[in-house]
N, C-alpha and C positions, 0 to 999 in steps of 0.2 A: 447225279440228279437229272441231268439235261436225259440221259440215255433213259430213262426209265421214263421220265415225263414222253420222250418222244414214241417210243414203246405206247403207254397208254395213250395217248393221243390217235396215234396210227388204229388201235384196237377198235378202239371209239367209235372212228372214222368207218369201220370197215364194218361192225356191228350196225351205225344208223344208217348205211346206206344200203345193207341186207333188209331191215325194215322197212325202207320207205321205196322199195325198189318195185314200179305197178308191174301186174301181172300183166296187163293188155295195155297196149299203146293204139287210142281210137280216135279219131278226128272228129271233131265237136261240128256237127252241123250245124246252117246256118241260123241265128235267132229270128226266126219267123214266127213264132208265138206269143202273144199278149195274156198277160197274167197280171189279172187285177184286185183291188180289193179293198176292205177301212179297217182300222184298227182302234177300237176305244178300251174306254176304263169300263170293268163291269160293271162299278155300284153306280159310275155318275154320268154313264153315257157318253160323256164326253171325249171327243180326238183325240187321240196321241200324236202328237208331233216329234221326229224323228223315230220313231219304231224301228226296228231294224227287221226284215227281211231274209233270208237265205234261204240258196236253194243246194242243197248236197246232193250232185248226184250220185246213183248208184252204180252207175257204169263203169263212172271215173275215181269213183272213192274220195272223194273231193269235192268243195264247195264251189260251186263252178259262177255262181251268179249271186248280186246282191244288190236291196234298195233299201232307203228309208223312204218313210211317211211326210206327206208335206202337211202343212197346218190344220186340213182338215179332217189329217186321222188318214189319207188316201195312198197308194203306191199304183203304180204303173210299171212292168216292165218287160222286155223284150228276152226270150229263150228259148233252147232247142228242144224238138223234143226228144223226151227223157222220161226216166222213173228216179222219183226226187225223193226229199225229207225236205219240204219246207218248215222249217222253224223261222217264230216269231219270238222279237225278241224286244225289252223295253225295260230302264233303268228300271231297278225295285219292284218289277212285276213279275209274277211266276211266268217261265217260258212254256210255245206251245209248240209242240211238234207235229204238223201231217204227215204223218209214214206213208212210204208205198203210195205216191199222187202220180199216176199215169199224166204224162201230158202231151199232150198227141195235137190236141189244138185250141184255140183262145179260152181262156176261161176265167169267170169272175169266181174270187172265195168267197163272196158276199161279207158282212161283219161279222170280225173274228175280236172277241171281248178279251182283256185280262186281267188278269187278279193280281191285287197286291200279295206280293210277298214280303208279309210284315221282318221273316226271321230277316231277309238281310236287308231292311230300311235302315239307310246310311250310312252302307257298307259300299257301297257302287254307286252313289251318286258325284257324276263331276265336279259339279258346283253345291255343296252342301249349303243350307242357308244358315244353319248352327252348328258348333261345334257337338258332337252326340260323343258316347265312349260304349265303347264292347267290353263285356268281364269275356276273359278266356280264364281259363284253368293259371295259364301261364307266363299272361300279360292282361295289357287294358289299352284298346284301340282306341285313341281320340283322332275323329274325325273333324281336320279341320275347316273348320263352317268359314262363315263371313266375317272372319275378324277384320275388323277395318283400322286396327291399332298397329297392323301388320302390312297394312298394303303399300304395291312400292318397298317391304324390307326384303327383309333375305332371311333365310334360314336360320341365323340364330336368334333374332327376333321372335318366330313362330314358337321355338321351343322355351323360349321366357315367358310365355303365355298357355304352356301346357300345365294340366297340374302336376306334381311331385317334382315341377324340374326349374330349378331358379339359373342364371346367367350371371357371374359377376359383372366386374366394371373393366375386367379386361377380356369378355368373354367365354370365361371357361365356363363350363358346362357342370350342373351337380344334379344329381338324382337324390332327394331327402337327403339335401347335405352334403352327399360324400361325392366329390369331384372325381371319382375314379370312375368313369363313364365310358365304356364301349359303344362307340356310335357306328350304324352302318349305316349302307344306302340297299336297301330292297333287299336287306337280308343279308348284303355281304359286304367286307371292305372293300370301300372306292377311292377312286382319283379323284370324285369331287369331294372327298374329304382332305386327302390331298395331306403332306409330310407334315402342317402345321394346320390342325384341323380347326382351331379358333379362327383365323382368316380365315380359310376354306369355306368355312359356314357364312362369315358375312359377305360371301361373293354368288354365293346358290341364292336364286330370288325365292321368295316367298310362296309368290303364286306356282310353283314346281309342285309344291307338295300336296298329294293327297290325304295322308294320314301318317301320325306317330305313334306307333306304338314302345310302350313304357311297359318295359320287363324286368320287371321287380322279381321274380322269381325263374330265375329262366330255366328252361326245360334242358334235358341232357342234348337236343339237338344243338342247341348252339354253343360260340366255343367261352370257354370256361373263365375270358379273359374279363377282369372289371369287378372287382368288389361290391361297387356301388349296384352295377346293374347293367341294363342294356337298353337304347335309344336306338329303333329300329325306322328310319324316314322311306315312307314307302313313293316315289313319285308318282302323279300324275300320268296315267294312259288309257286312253279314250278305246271303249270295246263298240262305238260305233261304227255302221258302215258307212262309206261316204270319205267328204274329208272337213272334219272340224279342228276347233281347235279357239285360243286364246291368247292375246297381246296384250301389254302392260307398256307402259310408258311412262315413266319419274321424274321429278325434279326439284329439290327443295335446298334449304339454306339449313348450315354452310353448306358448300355447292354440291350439291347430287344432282348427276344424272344419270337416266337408267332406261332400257327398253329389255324386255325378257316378252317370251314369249312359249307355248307349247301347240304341238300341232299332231294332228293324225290324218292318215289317207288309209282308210282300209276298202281294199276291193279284192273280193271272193277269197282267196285260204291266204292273201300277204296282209300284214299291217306293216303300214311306213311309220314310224314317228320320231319327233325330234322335239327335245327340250331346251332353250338354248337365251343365254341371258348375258347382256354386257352392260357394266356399272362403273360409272367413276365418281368418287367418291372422297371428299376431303373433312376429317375426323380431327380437328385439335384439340388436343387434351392438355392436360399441367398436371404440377405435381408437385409437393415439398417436402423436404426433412429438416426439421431442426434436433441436431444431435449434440449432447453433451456428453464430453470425454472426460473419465475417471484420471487424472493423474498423480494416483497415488496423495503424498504430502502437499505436492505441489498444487496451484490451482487449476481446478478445471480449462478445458476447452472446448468451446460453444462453436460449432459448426453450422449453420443454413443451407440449404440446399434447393434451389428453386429452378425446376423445370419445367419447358413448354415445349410441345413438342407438335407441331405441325404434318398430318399423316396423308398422303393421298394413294389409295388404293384403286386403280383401275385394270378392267380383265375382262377376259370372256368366257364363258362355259358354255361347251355343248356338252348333250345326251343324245348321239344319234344310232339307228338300228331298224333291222325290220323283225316280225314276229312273221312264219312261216307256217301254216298251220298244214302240215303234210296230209292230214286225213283227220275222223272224229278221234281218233284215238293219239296222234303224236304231233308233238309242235316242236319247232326248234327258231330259235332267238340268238340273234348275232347283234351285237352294239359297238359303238366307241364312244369314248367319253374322252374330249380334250377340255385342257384349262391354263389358259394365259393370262398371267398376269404381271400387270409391270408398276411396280410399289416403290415408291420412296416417303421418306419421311427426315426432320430438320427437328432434330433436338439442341435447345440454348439447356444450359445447366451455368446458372448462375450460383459462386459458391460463397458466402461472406463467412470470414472469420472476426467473431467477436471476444472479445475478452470478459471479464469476471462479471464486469459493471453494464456489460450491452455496448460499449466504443465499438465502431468498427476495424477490427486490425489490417487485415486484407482483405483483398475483391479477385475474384479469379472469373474468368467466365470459360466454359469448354462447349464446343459446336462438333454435334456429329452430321453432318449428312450425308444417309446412306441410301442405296437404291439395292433395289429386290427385284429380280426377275426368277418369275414362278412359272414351269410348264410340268403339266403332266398328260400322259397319254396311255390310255386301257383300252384294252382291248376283250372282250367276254365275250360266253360263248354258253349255251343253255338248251340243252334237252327234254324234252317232260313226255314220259308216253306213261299212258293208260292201260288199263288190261282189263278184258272183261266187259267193254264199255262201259264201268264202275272211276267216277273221276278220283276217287281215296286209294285205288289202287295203282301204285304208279310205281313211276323209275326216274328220278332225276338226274343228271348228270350236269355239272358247268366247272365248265375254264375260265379263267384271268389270267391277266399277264397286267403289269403296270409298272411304269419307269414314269418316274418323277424325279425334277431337278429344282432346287433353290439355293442363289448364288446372289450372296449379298457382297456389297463392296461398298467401303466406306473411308473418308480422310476427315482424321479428327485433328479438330484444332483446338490450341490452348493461348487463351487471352491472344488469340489474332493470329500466332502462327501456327505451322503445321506441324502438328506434334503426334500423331499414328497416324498407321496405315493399316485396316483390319480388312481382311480377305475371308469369307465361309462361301465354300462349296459345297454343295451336299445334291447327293445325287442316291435315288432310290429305285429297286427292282422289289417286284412280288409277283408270285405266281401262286397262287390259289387252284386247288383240286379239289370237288368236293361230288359224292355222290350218295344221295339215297334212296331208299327205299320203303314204300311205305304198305303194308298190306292188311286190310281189312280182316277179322277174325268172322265177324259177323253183324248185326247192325248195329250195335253197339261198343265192339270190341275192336282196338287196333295197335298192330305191332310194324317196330319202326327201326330201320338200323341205318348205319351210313358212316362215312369218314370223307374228314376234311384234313388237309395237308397246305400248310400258310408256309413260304419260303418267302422272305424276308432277305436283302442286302440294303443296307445303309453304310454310304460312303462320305466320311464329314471331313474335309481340306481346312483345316483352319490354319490363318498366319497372322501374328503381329508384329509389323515394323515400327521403328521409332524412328523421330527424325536427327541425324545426328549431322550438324552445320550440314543441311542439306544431301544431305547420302542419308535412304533407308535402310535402317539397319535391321535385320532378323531377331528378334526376342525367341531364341532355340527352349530354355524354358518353357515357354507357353505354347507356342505355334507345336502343331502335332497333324497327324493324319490317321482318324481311325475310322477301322472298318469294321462295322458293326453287325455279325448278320444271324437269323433267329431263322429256326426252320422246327415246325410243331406240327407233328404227323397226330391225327387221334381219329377213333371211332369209338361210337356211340352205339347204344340201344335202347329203347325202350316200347314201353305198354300202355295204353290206356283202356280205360271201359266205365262204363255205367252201371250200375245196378238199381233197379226198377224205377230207373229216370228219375233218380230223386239225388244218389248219392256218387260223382265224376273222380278217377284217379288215374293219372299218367306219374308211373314211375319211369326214371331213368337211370341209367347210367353210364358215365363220359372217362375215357383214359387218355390223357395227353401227353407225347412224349416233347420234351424240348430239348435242344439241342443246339447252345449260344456259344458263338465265340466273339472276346473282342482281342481285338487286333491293333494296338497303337503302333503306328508303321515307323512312324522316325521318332518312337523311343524305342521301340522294340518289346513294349512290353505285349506279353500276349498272355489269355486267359480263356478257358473254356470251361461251359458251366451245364452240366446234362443233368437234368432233373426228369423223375417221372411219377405224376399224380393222376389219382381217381377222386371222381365229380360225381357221387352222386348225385339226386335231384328226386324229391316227391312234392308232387302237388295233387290235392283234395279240393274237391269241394262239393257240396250239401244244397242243396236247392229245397229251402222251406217252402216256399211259398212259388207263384209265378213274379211275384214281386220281392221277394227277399230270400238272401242265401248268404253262406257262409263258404268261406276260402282258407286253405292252411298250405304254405309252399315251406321244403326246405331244400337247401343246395349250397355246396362248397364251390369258392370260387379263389380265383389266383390274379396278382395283380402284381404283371410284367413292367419293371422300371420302363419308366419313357426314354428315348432317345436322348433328349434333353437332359433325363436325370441322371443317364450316364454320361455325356459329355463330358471331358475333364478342361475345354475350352470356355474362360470368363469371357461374362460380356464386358465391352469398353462403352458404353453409351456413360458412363459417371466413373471419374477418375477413385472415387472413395466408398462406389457401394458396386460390388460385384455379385454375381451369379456364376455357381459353378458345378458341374455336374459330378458325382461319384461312380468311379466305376467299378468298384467294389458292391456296388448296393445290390441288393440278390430281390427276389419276390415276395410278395408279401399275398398270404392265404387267409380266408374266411370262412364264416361259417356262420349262415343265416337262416333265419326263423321269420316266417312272415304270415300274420292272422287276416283277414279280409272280410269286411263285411257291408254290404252294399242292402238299401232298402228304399221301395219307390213308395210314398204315401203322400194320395192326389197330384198336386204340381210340385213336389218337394223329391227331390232325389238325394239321400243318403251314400255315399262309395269312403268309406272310411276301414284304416286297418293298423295294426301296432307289430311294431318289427325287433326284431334284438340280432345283433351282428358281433359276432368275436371274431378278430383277425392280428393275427401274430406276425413281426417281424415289420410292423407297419412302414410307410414312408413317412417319416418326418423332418422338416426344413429347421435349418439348424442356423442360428448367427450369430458369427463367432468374427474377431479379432484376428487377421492373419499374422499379424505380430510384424506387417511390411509397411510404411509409409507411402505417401504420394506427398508429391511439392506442389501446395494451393496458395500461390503469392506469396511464393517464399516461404513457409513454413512447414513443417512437414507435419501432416496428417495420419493417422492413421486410418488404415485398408480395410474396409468389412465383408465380410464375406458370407454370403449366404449358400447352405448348401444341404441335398435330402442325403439324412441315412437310415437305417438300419432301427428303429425303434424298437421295445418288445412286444406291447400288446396293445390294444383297443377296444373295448368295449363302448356300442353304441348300440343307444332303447328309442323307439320313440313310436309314435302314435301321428297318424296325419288320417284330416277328409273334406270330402270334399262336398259341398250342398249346391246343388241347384236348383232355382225357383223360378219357376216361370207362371204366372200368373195371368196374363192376356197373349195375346199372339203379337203383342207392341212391345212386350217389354220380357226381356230374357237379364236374370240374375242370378251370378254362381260365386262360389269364393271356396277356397285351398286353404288349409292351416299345415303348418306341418310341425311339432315339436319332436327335440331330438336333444339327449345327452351322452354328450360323450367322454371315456374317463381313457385315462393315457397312462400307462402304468411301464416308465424305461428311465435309464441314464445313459449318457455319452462323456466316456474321457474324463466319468468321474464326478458329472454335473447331473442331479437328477432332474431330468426333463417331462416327471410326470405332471399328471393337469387334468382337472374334469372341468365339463365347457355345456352348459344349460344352454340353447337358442332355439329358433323360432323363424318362419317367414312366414307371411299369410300374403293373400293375393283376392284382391276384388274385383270382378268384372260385372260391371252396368251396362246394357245396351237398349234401348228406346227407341221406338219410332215416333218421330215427331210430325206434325201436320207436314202435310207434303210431300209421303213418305222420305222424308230425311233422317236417315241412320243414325242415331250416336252413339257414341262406346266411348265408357271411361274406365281404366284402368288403376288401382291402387294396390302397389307392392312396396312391403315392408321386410327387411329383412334384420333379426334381431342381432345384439350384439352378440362375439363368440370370443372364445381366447381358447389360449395355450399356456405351455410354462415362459414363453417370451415374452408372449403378444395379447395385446389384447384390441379389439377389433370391433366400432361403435354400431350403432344400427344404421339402417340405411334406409332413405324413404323414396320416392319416386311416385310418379303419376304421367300416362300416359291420355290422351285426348283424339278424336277422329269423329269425323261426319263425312257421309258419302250418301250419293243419292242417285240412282238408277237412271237410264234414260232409252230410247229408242227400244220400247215394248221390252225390258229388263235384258237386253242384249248389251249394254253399255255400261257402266258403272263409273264416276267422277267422287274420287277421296281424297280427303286434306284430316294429314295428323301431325299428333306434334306431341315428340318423346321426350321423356324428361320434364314437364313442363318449368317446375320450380328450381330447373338442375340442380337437382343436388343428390343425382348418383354419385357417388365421393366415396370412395374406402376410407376412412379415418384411422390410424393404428396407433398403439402405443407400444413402443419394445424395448424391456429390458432385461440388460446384462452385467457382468460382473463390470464391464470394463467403459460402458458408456449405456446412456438412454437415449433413447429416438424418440420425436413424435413428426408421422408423416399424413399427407393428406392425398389421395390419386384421382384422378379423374379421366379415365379413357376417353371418353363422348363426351362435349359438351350439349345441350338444349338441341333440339331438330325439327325442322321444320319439315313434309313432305306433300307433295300432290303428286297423286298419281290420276291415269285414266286408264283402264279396259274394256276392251272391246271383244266380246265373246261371235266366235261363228259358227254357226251349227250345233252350239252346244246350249246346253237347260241350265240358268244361273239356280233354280233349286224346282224342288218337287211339291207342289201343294198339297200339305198330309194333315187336312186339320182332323183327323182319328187317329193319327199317329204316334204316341210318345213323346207327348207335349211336353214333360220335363224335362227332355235331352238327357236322358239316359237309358241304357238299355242294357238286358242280359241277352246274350246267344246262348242259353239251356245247358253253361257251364261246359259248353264245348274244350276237348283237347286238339292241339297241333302244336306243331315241333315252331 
């Protein structure tokens, strides 16, 4: 593998620099020429402040000089002479190009006017003032506006507040429900998602993000992983010239603090930029079970279980890199992306044994505290040429490389003395190849091919020691060392086209080869597992109207065990309720249907669609009796064990949409429903674990401007109840709260929110088994308080469009791309 990657690497290398290699090598004489001039809106006269400027010479093949506009719409600037391409340029306004501008000496352009360019309003703006969404063929771009329910968060915050996509209470991520979520960063996997992508995302700040798009149907370009779908987080990067950019600064109760910030310097063919954010952060949660154990004739035993768990998370992330723009035709982009973070957390597990009547029999208490040291380090690498001077015709090439480590250590004690020693290493490599190719048929018609290649190692060190009269002793049982590693070569193809702009189709097709082995080193057990699937993927869609169209996607998808779900290492955080991974558990494939129908009438936007999903071989979490004991104050308990297998089928229907009403230019109002049933049709070891499961979330967001322009936003998410053949699972309500109010001519912004208000995000469960019933209560996060402040420089907090798409919605004429 190394020989071949280094093979195309080398090739690479030798091909971009045959391209970019200038015919003439001329020395730039000196800037002795003034080149002046204003830049406004056409319809309203009025300045453009920051406009952007270039000047492309012809000599040099290259943009040799650059300015922006100062408040009155004006530029000034100093250059040699030359034969140029000055283009002007300006967020969401059509650009202008001067060809062929002899410049020989001073010269005023006089006022050079521009026109909005409605198609990409809200696609390119920095600072968006509301959230808008794009229909593709293939996904739905929500551009994230001025949530102030999110300022000061992070990452996982923002997508609790997208539509289709809800966050439990420990984080995890779901797409209409279904938790099996492929998330990337800018299109591809990253190190700031990081081996444990639920932390990862609460450490990414908020204000990073420019846009998520939600791929409910994903096209044969991307790869085939993720049942549910794909969460596509696009960052923040400034195409200004100059150097702008944006800081953030947090603080709130229980104790947050926080400074993130993004920044850019672009002058003539380099952009510098760097994203980069550090947070610390203390999260206390709790937790209960009261379980009652079957014992046969005899009487029951009634167990409590009460935990609190004290978490502090502090780290830092960078995004840094420059964009190289070699000529009009080819750019190449170099990055790194590090992430440190240094975590512990203090769990009490209070355990009471009661007997028949509620006496207390025993009291046991067990104290984990562990610490977590997290670094990851990427390194990418990014291509893009043109051809034709046509931007759809192109060649993309990029490399990754990424090595991540997380290394917990922990001494558990039992009622006061030390009773384990748990040790997890885990240490992660990938190397990413991906190339494609995209070429236009004609202006409507386009064909598309490429292959991506994910190589994947996962190396997990687990050990438990016990304490025996002070000597640790090895638990060879449990303690193991696997390595885990997945390497998926595939390429793709496809088409798209139009016919008489009314009726859009991109068919594809995807082949995946995989190729897993695991490897348990000190038992020796080893296993390899090569599978090889095809993904189609057709998406339609129909454009009635300029304001209403219809959408139809279908595509097979595959859904690769987690790390986690192969693990065969329990956790020790609770002497009587474990978690343990299978590594037996193979893939689970789907096959999805998705209708789409989006409708604007006056301030009212319609984006609503009904989905049907069959997927075989599903994962399903299984809790079962090890048949082992634990000693709780003396008595011996029984072990429970929780674990995913192998299920046989799935079926899931449902219907979600979404309305937005905006009414005045003061007041913006939208809400999400999403209903979903799903029916479960398997047995295990003899027990049938089927189950169909009716739920529901819906999600309301308020925002008002109040006298003095002061911001409010009030959030209402409701998530309905759900089960299974074990469990059954209450509803869950929540309300989130913020006001923010701009300062120093909208270059400043001051927020204060507050998550959770009524806390009572709480998982509530009920689970029952042959051999015991549980009823538990979870709480990740308690109540939060936050203030944040920004400070924007150089850059536009939003665009004043009052002809714009006042509803906050919007179609792009059913466009395809991969």
């Amino acid at each position: 593998m190394t020989k071949i990657f280094i093979s195309l690497f080398t090739l690479f290398s030798f091909i971009l620099y045959a391209h970019t290699l200038p015919e003439n090598i001329n020395t730039v004489s000196d800037k002795d020429i003034t080149i002046t001039g204003k830049i406004i809106d056409k319809d309203t006269n009025s300045p453009l402040e920051y406009a952007t400027v270039a000047f492309f010479s012809k000599k040099e093949n290259k943009i040799v000089d650059g300015c922006i506009t100062d408040a009155n719409g004006e530029f000034s600037i100093q250059v040699s002479k030359d034969l140029y391409n000055i283009t002007i340029e300006y967020i969401s306004y059509k650009k202008i190009t001067i060809s062929n501008k002899k410049i020989e000496s001073d010269v005023n352009l006089g006022t050079i006017s521009l026109e909005i360019d409605y198609a990409s309003l809200g696609e390119v703006e920095i600072i968006a003032e509301r959230t808008t969404v794009e229909i593709k063929l293939d996904k739905k771009i929500y551009n994230v506006g001025k949530d102030l329910t999110v300022r000061g968060g992070t990452v996982s915050d923002v997508l609790d507040n997208v539509p289709s996509v809800s966050v439990d209470v420990e984080g995890n991520v779901a797409l209409r429900g279904n938790d099996n979520v492929r998330i990337l960063i800018n299109g591809k996997p990253s190190g700031l998602v990081g081996l444990n992508s639920t932390d990862a995302l609460r450490q990414l700040p908020a204000d990073a993000i420019e846009r998520v798009e939600v791929i409910t149907s994903p096209s044969a370009r991307y790869d085939a992983e993720g049942t549910g779908g794909i969460l596509n987080i696009i960052l923040r990067r400034s195409k200004l010239q100059g150097f702008n950019g944006a800081v953030t600064v947090n603080g709130g109760a229980p104790t947050t603090t926080g400074v993130s910030g993004n920044i850019n310097y672009r002058t003539g063919n380099f952009n510098f930029f760097n994203t980069t954010g550090y947070d610390y952060r203390e999260s206390p949660g709790k937790s209960k079970t009261e379980s009652e154990y079957f014992n046969g004739s005899d009487p029951s035993t009634f167990l409590n279980e009460y935990r609190d768990t004290n978490r502090t998370r502090k780290g830092i992330s960078t995004n840094t890199g420059v964009e190289w723009y070699i000529n009009d035709t080819a750019s190449l982009t170099t990055s790194v992306v590090y992430r440190n973070s240094d975590n512990k957390s203090e769990t009490t597990n209070a355990i009471n044994e009661l007997d028949i009547n509620g006496n207390l029999v025993n009291q046991s208490y067990r104290f984990d505290p562990e610490t977590e040291d997290d670094k990851t380090i990427q390194y990418s690498l990014n291509f893009d040429k043109q051809f034709d001077g046509n931007s759809e015709h192109k060649l993309t090439f990029d490399f990754q490389f990424e090595n991540s480590n997380e290394d917990e250590f922990s001494i558990i004690s039992q009622d006061g003395d030390a009773a384990e020693r748990v040790q997890t290493l885990e240490e992660q490599k990938n190397i990413l190849l991906q190339t494609d190719y995209v070429l236009p048929i004609n202006e409507v018609s386009q064909f598309e091919l490429g292959y991506r290649g994910n190589f994947n190692e996962l190396d997990t060190d687990y050990s438990l020691e016990f304490n025996d009269n002070g000597t640790y002793v090895l638990d060879t049982n449990v303690s193991n060392n696997l390595v885990y590693r997945e390497y998926i070569n595939a390429i793709y193809t496809q088409f798209g086209s139009k016919i008489k702009n009314k009726f859009s189709y991109l068919l594809g097709l995807r082949m995946e080869d995989s190729r897993i082995t695991i490897n348990q080193i000190t038992s020796g057990d080893f296993e390899r597992k090569n599978y090889l699937g095809f993904f189609p993927t057709v998406n339609l869609g129909y454009e009635i109207s300029e304001k209403e169209s219809l959408t139809f996607g279908y595509n097979r998808r595959i859904s690769r065990p987690r790390s986690r779900f192969i693990n065969p290492f329990p956790s020790r955080s609770s002497a009587t309720n474990l978690f343990q991974g299978n590594p037996d558990i193979n893939p689970s494939y789907s096959n999805k249907v998705d209708i789409g129908y989006l409708n604007r009438f006056g301030k009212v936007t319609l984006n609503s669609s009904i989905y049907f999903e069959h997927a075989t071989d599903i994962f399903t979490f299984i809790t079962e009796d090890t048949g082992t004991t634990a000693t709780v104050g003396g008595t011996e308990v029984p072990v429970i064990r929780r674990s995913p297998v192998n299920l046989a089928t799935n079926d899931r229907t449902g219907f979600e949409f979404t309305l937005t009403y905006r009414p005045t230019q003061k007041w913006n109002l939208n809400g999400n429903f999403n209903l979903f049933n799903s029916v479960t049709k398997g047995d295990y070891n003899g027990t049938d674990f089927g189950a169909e499961n009716l739920s529901w979330f819906a999600r309301i967001n308020n925002k008002y401007t109040l006298p003095g322009k002061i911001d409010w936003q009030t959030r209402l998410f409701y998530g309905g109840p759900n089960q299974d053949a074990q469990n059954k699972t209450k509803g869950m309500f929540s309300t989130d709260l913020a006001l923010s109010k701009d300062f120093f001519g909208d270059n400043a912004s001051l927020a204060f929110n507050i998550s959770d208000v009524f806390n009572s995000r709480k998982r509530i469960t009920e689970s029952t088994t042959q051999t015991f019933l549980s009823n538990s209560e979870f709480q990740w996060r308690q109540r939060s308080f936050n203030l944040s402040f920004t400070y924007r420089f150089n850059q536009q907090k939003k665009q004043n469009r009052e002809r714009s798409n006042q509803n906050g919605g919007g179609m792009d004429n059913m466009d395809f791309e991969g």
